[in-house]
Every structure is written in C-alpha cells, then in structure tokens.
C-alpha positions as CSV (number, residue, x, y, z in Angstrom):
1,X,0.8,-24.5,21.2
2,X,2.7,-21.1,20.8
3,X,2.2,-20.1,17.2
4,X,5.3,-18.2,15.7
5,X,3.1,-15.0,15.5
6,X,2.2,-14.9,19.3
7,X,6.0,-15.5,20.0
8,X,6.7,-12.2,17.8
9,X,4.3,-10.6,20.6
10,X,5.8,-12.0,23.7
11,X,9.3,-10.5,22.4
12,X,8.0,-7.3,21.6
13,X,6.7,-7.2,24.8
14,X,10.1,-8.4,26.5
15,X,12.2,-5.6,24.3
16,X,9.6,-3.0,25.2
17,X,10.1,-4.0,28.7
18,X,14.0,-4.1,28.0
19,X,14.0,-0.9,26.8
20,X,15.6,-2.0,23.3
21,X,14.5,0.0,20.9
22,X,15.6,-1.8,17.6
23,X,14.3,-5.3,19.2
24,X,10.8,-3.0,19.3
25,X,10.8,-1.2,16.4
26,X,11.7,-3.9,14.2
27,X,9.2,-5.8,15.7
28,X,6.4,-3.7,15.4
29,X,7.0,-3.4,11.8
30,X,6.7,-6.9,11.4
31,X,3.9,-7.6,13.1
32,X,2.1,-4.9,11.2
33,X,3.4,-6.2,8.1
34,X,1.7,-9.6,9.2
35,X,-1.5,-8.2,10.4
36,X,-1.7,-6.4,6.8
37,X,-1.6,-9.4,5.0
38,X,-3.6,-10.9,7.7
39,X,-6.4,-8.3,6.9
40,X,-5.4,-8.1,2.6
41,X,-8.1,-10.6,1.2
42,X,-11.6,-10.1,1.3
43,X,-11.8,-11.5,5.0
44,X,-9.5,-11.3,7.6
45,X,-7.9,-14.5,8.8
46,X,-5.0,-16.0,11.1
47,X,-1.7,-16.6,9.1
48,X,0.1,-19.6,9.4
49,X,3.4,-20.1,10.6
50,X,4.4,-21.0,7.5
51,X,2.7,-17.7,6.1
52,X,4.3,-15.4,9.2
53,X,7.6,-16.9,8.3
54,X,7.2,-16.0,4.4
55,X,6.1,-12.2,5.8
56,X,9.2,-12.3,8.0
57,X,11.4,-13.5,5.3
58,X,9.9,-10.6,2.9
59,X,11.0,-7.9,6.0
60,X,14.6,-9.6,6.2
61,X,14.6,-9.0,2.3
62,X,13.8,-5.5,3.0
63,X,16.4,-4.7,5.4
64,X,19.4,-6.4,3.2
65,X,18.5,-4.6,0.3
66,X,17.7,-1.0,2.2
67,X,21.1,-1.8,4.1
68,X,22.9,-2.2,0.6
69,X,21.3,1.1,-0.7
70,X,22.2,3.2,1.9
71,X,25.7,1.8,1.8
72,X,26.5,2.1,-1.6
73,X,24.5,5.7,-1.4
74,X,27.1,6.5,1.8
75,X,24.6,6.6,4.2
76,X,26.7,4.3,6.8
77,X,24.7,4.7,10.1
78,X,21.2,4.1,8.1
79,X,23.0,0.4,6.4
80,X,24.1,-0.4,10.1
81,X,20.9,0.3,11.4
82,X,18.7,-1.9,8.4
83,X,21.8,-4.4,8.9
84,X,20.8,-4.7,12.8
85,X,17.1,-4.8,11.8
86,X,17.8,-7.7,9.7
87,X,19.7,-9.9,12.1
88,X,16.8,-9.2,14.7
89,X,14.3,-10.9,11.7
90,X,17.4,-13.4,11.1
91,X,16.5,-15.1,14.3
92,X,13.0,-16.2,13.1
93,X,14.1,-17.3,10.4
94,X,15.2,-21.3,9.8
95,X,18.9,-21.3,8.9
96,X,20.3,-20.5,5.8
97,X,21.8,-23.0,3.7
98,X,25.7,-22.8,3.0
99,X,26.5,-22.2,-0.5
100,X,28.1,-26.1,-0.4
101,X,25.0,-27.0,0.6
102,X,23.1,-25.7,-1.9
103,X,24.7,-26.6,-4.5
104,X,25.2,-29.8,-3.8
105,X,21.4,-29.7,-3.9
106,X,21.2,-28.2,-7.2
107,X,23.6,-30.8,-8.6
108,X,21.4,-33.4,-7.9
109,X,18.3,-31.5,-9.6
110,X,20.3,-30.8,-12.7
111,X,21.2,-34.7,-12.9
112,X,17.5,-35.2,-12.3
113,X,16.4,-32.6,-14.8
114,X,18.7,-33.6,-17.5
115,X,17.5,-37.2,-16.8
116,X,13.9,-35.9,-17.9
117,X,15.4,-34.8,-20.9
118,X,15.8,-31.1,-19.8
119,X,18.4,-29.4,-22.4
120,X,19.8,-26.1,-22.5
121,X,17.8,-22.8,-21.6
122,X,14.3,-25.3,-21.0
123,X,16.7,-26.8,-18.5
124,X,17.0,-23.9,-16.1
125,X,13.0,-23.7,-15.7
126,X,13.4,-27.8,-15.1
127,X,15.9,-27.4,-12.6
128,X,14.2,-24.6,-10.7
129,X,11.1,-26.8,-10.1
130,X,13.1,-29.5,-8.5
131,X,15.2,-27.1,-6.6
132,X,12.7,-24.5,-5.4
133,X,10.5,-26.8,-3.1
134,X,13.7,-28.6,-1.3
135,X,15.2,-25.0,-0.9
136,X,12.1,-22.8,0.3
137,X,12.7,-21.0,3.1
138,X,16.4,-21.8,3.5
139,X,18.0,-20.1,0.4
140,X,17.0,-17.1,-1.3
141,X,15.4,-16.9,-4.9
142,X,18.3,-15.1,-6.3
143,X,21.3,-16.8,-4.9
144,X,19.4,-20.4,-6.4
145,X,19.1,-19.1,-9.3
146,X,22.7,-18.0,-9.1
147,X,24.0,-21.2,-8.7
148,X,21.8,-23.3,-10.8
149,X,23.1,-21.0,-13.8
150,X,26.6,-21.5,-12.3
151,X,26.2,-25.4,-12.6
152,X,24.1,-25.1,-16.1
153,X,26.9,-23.4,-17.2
154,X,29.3,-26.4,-16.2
C-alpha cells in the first residue's frame, strides 16, 4: 500500500529527474515540513495520511497567503511563483468544495442547530460543530465560517 507520504517521494524523485525545479523545491519543503512534525513530539513517529494531508494543507495555506502578500506588496513574480507552489500542493489535496456546495451544507447544520435550540451568537459555535467534521479537508476554516455567518445573518 503506497502511503500518501512515500508518493510525495516518488514525485520528487520524478521532478528531480525532470529537471522541474518548482515540482522539487516545493516538494522538498513539504516533505521537510512533514518529517518536522514527524520528529516534533517526544518520539518520532510515521504520520498518517490523514496527518500528511493536514501538513500539506498547512503548506497550501502558506503559499495562498504569501502569494497575496507579495501581490498586494507589488512583488508580482514572487505571488506567481507562491501561486505555482500552491497548485503543485493543490494536487494532493482532496477537491475543494464549491461555494453551492458548502452552503448547502451549512444550511442543513443551521436547521439542525436551531433545531437544538441554538439562538443567536451561541448559534454560530452550534453550527460550526456540525459543519466542521462534514467540511474537514474540503473547505477552509475561514471561508466556513464566512458562510455560516452569511446564512446566520439570513
């Protein structure tokens, strides 16, 4: 069974082998990024690839929000190259859900949530406990959050 992490390696090795140097790089830092967490507790153990995936996520994050920096701080060529970076993590990564989709999800959690009895601000916290487990991995913390104040809000 391939685990996601040894598949990172293989695909460093083919884009070494490839010569493409942003496949590499971008790789490299991810797999260090895992093998530090990988080495962060007291002993060092094998992530899952549940945990690689949250690492890989985290580096994604990175890159969006170092690609928005440098934009906005007219740094064009560095937010191309983060951009680039990202959409090399992008393709570990399970797909993103549309904005339909998740709010469609959220909907139902605010039905459920009010259901419970969730009210006004209590109801956000109510919401984002239904939500967050049906959304992990496939929607960002902040866009949720986004919408589920959105849909609060009515």
């Amino acid at each position: 069974m391939t685990t996601l992490k040894s598949k990172l390696h293989a695909d460093l090795n083919a884009a070494i082998k490839e010569r493409d140097e942003l496949r590499s790089s971008t790789l490299r830092l991810t797999l260090a990024a895992i093998t530090k967490e990988e080495v962060a507790g007291k002993e060092k153990r094998e992530l899952s690839d549940d945990e690689v995936l949250k690492v890989i996520t985290k580096e994604s994050k990175k890159r969006r929000e170092a690609a928005e920096a440098f934009a906005q701080g007219g740094r064009a060529e560095q937010a191309e190259r983060e951009k680039a970076e990202g959409e090399v993590l992008a393709a570990y990564l399970p797909k993103q859900l549309t904005d339909e989709e998740l709010s469609e999800i959220v909907t139902q959690a605010v039905a459920e949530a009010r259901a419970a009895g969730a009210e006004g601000p209590r109801a956000m916290g109510a919401v984002m406990k239904i939500v967050n487990p049906k959304v992990a991995g496939l929607a960002e913390g902040g866009r949720v959050a986004a919408i589920v104040k959105r849909i609060l809000a009515g």
